[in-house]
Structure formats: C-alpha cells, structure tokens
Biopython code that builds the backbone (N, CA, C, O; Angstrom):
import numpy as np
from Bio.PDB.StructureBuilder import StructureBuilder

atoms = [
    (1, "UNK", "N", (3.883, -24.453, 15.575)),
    (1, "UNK", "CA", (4.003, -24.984, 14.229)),
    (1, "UNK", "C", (3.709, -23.871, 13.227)),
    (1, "UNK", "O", (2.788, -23.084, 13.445)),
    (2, "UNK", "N", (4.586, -23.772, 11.963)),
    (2, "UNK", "CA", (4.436, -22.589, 11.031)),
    (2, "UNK", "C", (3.385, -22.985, 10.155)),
    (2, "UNK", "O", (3.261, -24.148, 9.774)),
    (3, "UNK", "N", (2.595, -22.019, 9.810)),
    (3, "UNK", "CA", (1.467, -22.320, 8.963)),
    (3, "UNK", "C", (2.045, -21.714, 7.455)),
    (3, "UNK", "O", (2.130, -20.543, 7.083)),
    (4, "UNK", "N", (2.272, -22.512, 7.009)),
    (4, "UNK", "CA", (2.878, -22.902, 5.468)),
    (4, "UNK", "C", (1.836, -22.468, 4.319)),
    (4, "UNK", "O", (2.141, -22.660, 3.142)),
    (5, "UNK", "N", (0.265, -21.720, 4.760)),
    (5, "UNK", "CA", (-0.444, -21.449, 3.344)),
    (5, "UNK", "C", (-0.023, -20.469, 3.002)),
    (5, "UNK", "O", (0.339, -19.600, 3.795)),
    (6, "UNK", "N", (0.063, -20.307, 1.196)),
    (6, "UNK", "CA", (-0.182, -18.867, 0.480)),
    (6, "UNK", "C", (-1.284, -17.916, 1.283)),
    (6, "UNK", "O", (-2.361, -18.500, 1.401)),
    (7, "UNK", "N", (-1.267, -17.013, 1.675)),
    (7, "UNK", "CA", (-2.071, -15.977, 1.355)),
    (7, "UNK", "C", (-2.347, -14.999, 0.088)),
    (7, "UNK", "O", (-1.633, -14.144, -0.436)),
    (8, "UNK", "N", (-3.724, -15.478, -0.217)),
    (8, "UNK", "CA", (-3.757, -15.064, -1.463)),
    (8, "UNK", "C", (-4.969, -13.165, -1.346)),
    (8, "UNK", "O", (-4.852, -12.492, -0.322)),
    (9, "UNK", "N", (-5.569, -12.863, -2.060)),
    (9, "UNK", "CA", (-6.276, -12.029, -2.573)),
    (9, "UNK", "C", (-7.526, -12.109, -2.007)),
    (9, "UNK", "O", (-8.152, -11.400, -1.218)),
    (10, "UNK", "N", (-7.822, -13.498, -2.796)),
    (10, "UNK", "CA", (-9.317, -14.219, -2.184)),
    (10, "UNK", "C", (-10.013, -14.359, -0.433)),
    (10, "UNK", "O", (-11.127, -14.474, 0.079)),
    (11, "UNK", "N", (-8.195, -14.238, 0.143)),
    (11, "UNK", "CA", (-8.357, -14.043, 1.910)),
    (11, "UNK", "C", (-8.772, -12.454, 2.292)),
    (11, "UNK", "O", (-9.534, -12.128, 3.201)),
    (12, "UNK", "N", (-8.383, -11.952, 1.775)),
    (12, "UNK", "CA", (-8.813, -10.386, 1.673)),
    (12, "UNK", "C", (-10.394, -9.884, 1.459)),
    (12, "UNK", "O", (-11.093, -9.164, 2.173)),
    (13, "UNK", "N", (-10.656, -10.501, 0.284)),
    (13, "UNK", "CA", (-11.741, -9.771, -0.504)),
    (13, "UNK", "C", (-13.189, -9.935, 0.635)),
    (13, "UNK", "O", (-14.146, -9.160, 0.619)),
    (14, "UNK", "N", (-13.014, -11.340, 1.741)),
    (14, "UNK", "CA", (-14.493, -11.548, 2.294)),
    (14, "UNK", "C", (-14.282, -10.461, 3.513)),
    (14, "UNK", "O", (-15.272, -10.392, 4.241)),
    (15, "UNK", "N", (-12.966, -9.421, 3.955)),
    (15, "UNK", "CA", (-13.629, -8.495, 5.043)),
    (15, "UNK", "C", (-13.526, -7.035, 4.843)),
    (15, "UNK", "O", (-13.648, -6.138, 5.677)),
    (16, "UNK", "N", (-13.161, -6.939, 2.978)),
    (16, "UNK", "CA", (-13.658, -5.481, 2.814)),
    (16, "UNK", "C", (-14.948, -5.027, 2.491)),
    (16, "UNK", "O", (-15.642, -5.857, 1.903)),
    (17, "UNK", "N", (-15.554, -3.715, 2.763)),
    (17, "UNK", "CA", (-16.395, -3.837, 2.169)),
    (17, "UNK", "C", (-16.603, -2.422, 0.698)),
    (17, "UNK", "O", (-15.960, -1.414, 0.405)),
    (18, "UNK", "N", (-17.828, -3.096, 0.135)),
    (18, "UNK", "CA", (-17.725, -2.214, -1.544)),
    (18, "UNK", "C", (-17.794, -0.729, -1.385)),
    (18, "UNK", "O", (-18.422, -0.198, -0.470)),
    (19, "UNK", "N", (-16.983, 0.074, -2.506)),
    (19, "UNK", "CA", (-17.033, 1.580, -1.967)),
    (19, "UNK", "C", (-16.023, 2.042, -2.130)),
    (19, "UNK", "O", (-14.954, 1.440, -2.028)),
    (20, "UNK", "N", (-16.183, 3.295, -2.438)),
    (20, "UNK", "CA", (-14.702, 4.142, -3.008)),
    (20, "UNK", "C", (-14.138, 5.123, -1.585)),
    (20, "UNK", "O", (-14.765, 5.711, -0.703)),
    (21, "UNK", "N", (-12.728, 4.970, -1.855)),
    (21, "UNK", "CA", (-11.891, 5.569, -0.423)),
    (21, "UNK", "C", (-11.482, 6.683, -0.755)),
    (21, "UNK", "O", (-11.119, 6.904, -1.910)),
    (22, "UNK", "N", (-11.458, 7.832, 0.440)),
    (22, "UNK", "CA", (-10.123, 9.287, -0.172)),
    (22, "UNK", "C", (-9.415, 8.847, 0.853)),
    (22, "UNK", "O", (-9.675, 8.310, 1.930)),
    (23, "UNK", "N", (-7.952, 9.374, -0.009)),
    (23, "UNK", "CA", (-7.007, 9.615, 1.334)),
    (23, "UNK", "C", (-6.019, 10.899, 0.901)),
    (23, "UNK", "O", (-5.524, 10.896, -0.226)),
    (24, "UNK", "N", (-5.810, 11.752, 1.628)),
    (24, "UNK", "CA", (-4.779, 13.163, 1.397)),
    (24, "UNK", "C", (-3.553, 12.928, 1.154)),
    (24, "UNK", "O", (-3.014, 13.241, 2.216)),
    (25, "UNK", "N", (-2.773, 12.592, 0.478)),
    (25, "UNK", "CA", (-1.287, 12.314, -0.211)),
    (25, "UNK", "C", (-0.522, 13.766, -0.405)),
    (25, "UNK", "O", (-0.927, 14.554, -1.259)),
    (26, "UNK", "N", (0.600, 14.068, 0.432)),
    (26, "UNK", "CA", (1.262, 15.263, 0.319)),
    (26, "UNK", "C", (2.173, 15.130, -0.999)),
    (26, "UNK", "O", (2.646, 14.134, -1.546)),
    (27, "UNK", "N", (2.240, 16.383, -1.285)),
    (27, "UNK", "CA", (3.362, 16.151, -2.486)),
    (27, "UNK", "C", (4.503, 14.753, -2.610)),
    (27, "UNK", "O", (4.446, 13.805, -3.395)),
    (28, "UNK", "N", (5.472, 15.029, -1.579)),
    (28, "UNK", "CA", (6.170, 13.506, -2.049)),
    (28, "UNK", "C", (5.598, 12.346, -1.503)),
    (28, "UNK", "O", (6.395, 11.499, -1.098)),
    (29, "UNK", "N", (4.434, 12.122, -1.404)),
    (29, "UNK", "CA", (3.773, 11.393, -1.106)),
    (29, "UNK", "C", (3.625, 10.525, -2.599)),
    (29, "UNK", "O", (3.835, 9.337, -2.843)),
    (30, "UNK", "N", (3.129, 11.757, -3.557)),
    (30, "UNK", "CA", (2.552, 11.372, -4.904)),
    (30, "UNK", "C", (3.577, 11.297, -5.868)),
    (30, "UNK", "O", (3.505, 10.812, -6.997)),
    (31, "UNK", "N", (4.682, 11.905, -5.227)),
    (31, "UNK", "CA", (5.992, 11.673, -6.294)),
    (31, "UNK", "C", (6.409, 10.578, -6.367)),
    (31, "UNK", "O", (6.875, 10.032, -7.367)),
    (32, "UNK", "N", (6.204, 9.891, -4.679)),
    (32, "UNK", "CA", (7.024, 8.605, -4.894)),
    (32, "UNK", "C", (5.975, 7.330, -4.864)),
    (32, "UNK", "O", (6.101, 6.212, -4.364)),
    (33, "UNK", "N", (4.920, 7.920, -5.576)),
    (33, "UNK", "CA", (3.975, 6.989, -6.587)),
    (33, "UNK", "C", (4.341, 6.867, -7.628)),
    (33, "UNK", "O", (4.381, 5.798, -8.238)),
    (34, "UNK", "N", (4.627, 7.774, -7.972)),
    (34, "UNK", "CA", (5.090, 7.648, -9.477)),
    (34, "UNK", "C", (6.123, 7.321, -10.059)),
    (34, "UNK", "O", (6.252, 6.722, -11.127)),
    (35, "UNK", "N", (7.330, 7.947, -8.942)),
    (35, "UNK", "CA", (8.475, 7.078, -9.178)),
    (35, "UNK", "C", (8.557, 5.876, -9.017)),
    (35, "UNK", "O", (9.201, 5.278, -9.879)),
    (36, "UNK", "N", (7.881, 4.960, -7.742)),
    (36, "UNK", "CA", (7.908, 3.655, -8.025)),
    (36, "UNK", "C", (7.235, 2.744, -9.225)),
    (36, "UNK", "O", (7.506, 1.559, -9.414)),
    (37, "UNK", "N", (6.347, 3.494, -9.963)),
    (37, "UNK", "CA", (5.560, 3.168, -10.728)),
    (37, "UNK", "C", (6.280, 2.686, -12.043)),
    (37, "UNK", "O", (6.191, 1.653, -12.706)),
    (38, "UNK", "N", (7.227, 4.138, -12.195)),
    (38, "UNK", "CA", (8.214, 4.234, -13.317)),
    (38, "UNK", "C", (9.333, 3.327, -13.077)),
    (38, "UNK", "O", (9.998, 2.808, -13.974)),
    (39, "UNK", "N", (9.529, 3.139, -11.676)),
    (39, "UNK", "CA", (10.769, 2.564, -12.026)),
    (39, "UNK", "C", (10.963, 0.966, -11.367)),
    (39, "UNK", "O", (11.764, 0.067, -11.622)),
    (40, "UNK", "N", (10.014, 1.065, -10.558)),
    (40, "UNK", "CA", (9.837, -0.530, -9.670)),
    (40, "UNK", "C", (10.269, -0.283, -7.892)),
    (40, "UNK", "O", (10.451, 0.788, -7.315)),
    (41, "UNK", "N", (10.332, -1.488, -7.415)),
    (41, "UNK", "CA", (10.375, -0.939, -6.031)),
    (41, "UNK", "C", (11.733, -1.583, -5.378)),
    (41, "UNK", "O", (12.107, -1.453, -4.212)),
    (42, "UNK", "N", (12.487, -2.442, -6.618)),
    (42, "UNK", "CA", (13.965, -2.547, -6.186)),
    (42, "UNK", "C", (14.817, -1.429, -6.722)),
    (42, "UNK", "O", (16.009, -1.635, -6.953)),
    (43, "UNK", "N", (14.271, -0.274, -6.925)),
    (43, "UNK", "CA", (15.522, 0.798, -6.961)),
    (43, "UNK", "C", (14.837, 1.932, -5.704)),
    (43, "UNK", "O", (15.082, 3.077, -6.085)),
    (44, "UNK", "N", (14.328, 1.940, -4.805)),
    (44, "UNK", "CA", (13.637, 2.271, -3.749)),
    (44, "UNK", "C", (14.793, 2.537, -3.094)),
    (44, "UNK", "O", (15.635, 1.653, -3.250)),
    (45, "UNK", "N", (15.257, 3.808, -2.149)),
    (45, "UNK", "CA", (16.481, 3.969, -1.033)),
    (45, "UNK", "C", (15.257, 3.814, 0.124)),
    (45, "UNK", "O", (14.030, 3.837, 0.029)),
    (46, "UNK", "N", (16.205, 3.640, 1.288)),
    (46, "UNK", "CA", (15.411, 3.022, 2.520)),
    (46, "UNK", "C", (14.259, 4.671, 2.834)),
    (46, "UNK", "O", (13.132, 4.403, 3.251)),
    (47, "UNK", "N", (14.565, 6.118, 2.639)),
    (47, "UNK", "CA", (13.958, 6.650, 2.609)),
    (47, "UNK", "C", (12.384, 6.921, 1.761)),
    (47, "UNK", "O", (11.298, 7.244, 2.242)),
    (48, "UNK", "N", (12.798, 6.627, 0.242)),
    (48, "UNK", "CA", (11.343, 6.192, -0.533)),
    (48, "UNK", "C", (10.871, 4.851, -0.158)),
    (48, "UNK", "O", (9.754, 4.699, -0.654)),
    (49, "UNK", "N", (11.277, 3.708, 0.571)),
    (49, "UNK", "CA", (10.516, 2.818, 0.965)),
    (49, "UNK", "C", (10.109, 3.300, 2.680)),
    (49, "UNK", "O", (9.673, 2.359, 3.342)),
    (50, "UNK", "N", (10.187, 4.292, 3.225)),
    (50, "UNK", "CA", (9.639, 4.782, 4.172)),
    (50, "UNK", "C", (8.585, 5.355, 3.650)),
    (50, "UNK", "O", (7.558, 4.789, 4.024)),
    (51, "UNK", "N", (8.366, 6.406, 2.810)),
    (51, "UNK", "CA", (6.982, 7.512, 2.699)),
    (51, "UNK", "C", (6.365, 6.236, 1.404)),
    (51, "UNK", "O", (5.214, 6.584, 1.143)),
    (52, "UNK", "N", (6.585, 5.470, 0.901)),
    (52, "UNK", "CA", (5.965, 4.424, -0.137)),
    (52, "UNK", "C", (4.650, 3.985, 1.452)),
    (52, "UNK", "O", (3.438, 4.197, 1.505)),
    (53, "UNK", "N", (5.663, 3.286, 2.601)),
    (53, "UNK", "CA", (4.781, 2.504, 3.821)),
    (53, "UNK", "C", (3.675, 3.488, 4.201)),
    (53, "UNK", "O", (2.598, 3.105, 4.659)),
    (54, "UNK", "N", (3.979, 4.752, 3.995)),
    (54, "UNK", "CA", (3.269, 5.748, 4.562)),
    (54, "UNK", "C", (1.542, 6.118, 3.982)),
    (54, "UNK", "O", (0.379, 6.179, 4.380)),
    (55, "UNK", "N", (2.303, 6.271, 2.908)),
    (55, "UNK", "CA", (1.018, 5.518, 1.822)),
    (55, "UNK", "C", (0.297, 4.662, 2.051)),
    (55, "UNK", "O", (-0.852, 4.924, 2.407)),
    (56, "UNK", "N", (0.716, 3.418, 1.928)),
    (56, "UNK", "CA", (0.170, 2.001, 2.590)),
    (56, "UNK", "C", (-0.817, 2.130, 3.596)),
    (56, "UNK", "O", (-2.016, 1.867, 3.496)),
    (57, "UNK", "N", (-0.200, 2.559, 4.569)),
    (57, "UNK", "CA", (-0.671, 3.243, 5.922)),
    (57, "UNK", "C", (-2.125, 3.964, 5.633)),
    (57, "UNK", "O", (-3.282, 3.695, 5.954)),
    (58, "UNK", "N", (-1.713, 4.649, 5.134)),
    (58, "UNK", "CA", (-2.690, 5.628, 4.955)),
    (58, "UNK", "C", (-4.072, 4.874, 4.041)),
    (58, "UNK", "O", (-5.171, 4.785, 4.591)),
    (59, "UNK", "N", (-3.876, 4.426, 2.781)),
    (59, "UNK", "CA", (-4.743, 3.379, 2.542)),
    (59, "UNK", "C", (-5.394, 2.408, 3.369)),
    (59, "UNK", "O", (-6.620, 2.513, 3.338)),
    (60, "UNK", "N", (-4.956, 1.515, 4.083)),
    (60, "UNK", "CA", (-5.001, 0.758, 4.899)),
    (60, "UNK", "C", (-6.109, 1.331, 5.994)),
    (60, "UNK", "O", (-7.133, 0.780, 6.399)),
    (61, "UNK", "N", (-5.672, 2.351, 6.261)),
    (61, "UNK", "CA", (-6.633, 2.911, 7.426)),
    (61, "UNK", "C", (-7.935, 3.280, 6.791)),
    (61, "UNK", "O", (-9.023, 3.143, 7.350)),
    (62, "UNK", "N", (-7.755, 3.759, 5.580)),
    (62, "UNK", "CA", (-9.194, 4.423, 4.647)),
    (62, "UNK", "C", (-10.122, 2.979, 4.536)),
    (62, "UNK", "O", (-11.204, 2.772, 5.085)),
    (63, "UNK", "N", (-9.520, 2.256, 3.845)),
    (63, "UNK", "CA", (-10.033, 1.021, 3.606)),
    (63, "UNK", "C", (-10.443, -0.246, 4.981)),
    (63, "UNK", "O", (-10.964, -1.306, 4.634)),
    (64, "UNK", "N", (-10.126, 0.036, 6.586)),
    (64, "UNK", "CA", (-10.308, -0.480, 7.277)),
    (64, "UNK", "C", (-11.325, 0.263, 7.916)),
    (64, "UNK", "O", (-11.815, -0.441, 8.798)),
    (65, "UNK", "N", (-11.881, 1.424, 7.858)),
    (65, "UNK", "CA", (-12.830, 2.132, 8.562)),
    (65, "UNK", "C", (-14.149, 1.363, 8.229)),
    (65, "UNK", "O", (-15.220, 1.738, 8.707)),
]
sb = StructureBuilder()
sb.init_structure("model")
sb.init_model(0)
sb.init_chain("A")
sb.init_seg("    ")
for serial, (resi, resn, name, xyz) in enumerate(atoms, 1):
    if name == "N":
        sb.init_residue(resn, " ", resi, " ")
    sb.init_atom(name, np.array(xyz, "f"), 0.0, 1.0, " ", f" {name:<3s}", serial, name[0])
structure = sb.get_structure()
C-alpha cells in the first residue's frame, strides 16, 4: 500500500543535528550554483543537473556525519 503523506521539513529537522558544515566545491561546482540560482532549475541540461546532484551529494554527506 502507497503511503500518500507530504513529507515535509518538520520530518527532517528531528535527525539533524545543530552546527555549521564545510564541503570543497570545485570550480563548476560553484558556477553551477549560481547559475541555477540566476536562472532556476528548469533551464538545467541533463549535464548541470548532474554536477547540481553532486553538490547535493556532497552536502548530504557533510550534514549526515
């Protein structure tokens, strides 16, 4: 059976914990921060939504340690 709730924010917030993260961002790493920033993430080619995940990734891991 499909479980039909929103996942919201509030499901998140009880298994991080408080504290500031680094993570090393290579050059187009940070370009295509900014380009998505500027421009949104429906003009993204399947390549900037690859190194965008990469990012993610990389957050994700900082913030799960």
């Amino acid at each position: 059976m499909k479980n039909d709730k929103k996942v919201t924010l509030e499901d998140y917030r009880g298994i991080i914990k408080d504290g500031d993260i680094s993570v090393h961002l290579t050059r187009d790493q940070k370009a295509m921060i900014l380009k998505t920033y500027d421009y949104g993430l429906n003009e993204l080619t399947e390549i900037d939504e690859m190194l965008l995940s990469a990012v993610i990734r990389q957050l994700k891991a900082a913030i799960d340690q």
